[in-house]
C-alpha positions as CSV (number, residue, x, y, z in Angstrom):
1,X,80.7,96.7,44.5
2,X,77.8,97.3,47.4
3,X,79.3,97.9,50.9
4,X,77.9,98.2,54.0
5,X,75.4,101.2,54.4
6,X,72.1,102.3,55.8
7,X,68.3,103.0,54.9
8,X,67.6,106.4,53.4
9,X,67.2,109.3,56.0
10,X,65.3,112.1,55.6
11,X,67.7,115.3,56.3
12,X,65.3,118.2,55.0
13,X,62.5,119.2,53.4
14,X,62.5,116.6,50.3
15,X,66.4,116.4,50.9
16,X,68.0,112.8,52.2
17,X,71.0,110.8,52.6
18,X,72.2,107.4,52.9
19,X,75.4,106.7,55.2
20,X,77.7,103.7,53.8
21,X,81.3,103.1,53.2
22,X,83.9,102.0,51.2
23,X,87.1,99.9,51.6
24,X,90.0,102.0,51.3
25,X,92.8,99.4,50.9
26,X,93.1,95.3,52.2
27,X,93.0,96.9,56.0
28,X,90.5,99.5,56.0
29,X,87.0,100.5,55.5
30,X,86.0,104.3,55.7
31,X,82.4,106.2,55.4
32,X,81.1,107.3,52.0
33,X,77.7,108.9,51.9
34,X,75.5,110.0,49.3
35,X,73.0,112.9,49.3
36,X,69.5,113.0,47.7
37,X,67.5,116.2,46.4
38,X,64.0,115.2,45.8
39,X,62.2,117.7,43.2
40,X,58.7,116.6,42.1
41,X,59.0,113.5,41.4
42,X,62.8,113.3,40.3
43,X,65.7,112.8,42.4
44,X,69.3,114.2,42.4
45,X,72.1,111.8,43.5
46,X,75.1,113.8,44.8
47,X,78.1,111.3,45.6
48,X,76.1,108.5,44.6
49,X,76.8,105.1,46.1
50,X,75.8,101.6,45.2
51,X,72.7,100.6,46.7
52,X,72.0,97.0,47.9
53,X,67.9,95.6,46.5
54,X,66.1,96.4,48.9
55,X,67.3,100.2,49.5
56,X,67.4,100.6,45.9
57,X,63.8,99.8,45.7
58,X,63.5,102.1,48.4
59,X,65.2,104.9,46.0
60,X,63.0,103.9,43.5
61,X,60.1,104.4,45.3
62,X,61.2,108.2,46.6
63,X,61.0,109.5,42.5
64,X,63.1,108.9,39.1
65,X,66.1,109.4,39.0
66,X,67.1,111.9,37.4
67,X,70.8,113.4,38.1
68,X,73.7,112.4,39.3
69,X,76.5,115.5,40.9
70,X,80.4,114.2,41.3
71,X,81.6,117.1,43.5
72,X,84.8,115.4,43.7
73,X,87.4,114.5,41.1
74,X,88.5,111.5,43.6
75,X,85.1,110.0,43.8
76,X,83.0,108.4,41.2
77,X,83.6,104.6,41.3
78,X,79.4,104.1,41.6
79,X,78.6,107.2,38.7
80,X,79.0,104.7,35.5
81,X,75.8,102.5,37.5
82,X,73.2,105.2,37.8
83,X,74.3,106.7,34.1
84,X,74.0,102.8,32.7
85,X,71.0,102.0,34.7
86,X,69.2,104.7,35.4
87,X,69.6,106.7,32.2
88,X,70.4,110.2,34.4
89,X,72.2,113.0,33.4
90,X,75.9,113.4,34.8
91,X,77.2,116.4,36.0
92,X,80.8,116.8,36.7
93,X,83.7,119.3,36.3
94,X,85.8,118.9,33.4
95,X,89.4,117.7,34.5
96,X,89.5,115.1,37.0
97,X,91.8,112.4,36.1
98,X,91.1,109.6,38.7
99,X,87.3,108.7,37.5
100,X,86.8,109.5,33.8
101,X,83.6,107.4,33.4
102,X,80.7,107.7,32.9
103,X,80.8,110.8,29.7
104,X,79.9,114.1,31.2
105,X,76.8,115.5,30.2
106,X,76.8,118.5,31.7
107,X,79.3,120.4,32.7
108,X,78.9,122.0,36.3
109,X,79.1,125.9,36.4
110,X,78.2,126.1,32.4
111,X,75.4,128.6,32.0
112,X,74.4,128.9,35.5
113,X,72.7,125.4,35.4
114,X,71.6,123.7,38.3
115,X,70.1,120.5,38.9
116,X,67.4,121.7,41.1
117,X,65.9,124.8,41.8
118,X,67.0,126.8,45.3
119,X,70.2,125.5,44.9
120,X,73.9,126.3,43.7
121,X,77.2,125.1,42.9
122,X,80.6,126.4,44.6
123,X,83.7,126.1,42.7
124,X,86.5,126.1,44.1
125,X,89.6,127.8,41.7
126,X,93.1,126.8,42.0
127,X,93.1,123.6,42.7
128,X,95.2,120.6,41.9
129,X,91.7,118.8,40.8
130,X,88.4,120.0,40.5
131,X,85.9,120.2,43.6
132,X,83.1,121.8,44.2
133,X,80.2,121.7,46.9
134,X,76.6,122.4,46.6
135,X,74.2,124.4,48.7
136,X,70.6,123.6,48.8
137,X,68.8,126.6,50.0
138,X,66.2,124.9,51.9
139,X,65.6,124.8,55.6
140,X,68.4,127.3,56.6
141,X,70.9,126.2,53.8
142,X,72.1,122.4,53.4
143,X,75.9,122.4,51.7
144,X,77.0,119.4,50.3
145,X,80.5,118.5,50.0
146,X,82.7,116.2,49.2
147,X,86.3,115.7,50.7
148,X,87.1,119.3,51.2
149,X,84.9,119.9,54.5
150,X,84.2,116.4,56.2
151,X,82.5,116.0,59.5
152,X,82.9,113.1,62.2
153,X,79.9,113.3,65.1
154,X,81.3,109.2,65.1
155,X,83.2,106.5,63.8
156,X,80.5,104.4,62.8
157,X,80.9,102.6,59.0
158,X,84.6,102.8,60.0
159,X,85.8,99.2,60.4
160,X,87.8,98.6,63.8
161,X,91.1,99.5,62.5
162,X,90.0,102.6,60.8
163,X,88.2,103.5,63.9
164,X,91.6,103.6,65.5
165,X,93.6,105.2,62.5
166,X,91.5,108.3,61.7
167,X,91.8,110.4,64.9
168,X,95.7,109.9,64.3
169,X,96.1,110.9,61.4
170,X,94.0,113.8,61.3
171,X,90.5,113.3,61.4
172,X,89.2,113.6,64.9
173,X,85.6,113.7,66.0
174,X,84.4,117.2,64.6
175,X,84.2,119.4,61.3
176,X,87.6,119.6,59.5
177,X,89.0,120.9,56.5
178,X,90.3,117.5,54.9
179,X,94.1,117.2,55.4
180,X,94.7,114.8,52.9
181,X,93.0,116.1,50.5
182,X,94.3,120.0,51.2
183,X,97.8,118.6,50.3
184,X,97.1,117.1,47.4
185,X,95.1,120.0,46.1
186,X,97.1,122.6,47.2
187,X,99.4,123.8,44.3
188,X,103.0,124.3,45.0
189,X,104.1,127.1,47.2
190,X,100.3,128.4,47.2
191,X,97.5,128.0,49.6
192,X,93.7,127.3,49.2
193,X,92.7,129.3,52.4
194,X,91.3,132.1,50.2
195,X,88.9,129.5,48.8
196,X,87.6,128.5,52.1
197,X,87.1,132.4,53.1
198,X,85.0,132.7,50.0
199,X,83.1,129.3,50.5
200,X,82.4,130.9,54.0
201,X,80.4,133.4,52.2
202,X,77.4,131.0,51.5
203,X,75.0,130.8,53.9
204,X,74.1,126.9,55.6
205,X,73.2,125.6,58.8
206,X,74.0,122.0,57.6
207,X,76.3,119.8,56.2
208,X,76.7,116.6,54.4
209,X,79.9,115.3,53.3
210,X,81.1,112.6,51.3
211,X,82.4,110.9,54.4
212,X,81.9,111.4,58.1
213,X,78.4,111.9,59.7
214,X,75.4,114.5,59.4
215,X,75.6,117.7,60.9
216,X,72.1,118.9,61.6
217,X,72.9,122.7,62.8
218,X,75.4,125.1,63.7
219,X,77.7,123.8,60.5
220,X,78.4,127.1,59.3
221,X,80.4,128.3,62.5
222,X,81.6,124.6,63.0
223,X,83.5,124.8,59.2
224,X,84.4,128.2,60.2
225,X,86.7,127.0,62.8
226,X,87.9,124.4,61.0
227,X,89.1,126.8,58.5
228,X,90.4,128.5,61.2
229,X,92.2,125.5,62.4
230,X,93.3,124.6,59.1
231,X,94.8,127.5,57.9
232,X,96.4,129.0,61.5
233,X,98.7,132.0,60.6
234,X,96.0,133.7,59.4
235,X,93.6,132.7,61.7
236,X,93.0,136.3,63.6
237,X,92.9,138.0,60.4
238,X,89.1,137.2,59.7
């Protein structure tokens, strides 16, 4: 199904995005964005979304479509269009049980491989389901994540209700580590805090998530308080 979403923005140096959404249940309708790595003349989907005609032309127009990149096991219910339609290769960690669709064709941290050149996958280990992020290493490092890191600089694509829900129930206007999705992920009696430390590691001045809004500099100290923030007993420790 095609939600609500936007025209394709340009976020870097041959790098886009287009913000949409998605309706969560009967009441609510949250953000859901997709990112797009233009090299040459093919394009890398990362969270793809459904695309309504005219944007899709739009897409079209930017290069072939080349790859798709789930970097989250919980989303993927647009992958089996662009691997149907589009004839690109899917890359996805093995394991995630919520989206099994479209057939993975390659596996994401086999051999190294990377969609694009100047560019990397981060894994994160220990997990309840697999999620990684990507960093393109291009105008000061963009990282592109799924529902791990998010980012709200607004509320916009949120329908009313959800506008009034998320700041309640843990997802205020700034960078966050994603609550829900840190305790579903975090195994029992563990904690994912070390993954975050290492994640802090990579160097980016951006940030794209799967939901939320762009952040167009300073992301690396912004998820560094969030991590912070997220994980507080340890917070002085570095």
């Amino acid at each position: 199904m095609i939600y609500p979403h936007g025209d394709i923005e340009e976020i870097g140096t041959d790098a886009y995005m287009v913000r949409g959404s998605i309706k969560l249940n009967a009441f609510m309708r949250i953000t859901r964005n997709m990112g797009i790595i233009r090299e040459g003349d093919e394009l890398t989907l990362i969270n793809p979304i459904r695309l309504n005609r005219k944007t899709e032309e739009n897409l079209r127009s930017l290069g072939e479509v080349k790859n798709l990149v789930r970097l989250g096991a919980f989303h993927g219910v647009d992958d089996p269009y662009y691997a149907d339609n589009f004839k690109a290769q899917f890359w996805c960690q093995q394991g995630g049980t919520t989206y099994t669709e479209p057939l993975v064709d390659i596996e994401i941290g086999m051999g190294g491989l990377t969609p694009v050149h100047e560019c990397e996958f981060f894994q994160f280990q220990g997990t309840a389901q697999p999620e990684c992020a990507l960093l393109l290493k291009r105008d000061g490092g963009i990282l592109f994540t799924c529902d791990a890191i998010q980012h709200y600089g607004d509320y916009s694509y949120n329908n009313w209700l959800a506008r009034i829900v998320m700041p309640r129930i843990g997802f205020p206007k700034t960078t966050i580590v994603g609550p829900i999705w840190l305790k579903i992920m975090t195994p029992e009696g563990g904690s994912l805090e070390s993954e975050f430390r290492r994640l802090l590691q990579l160097e980016f001045s951006s940030l794209l998530s799967a939901h939320g809004t762009f952040l167009t500099q300073g992301a690396h100290t912004a998820v560094e308080t969030a991590v912070s923030k997220a994980f507080p007993s340890d917070s002085d420790s570095g």
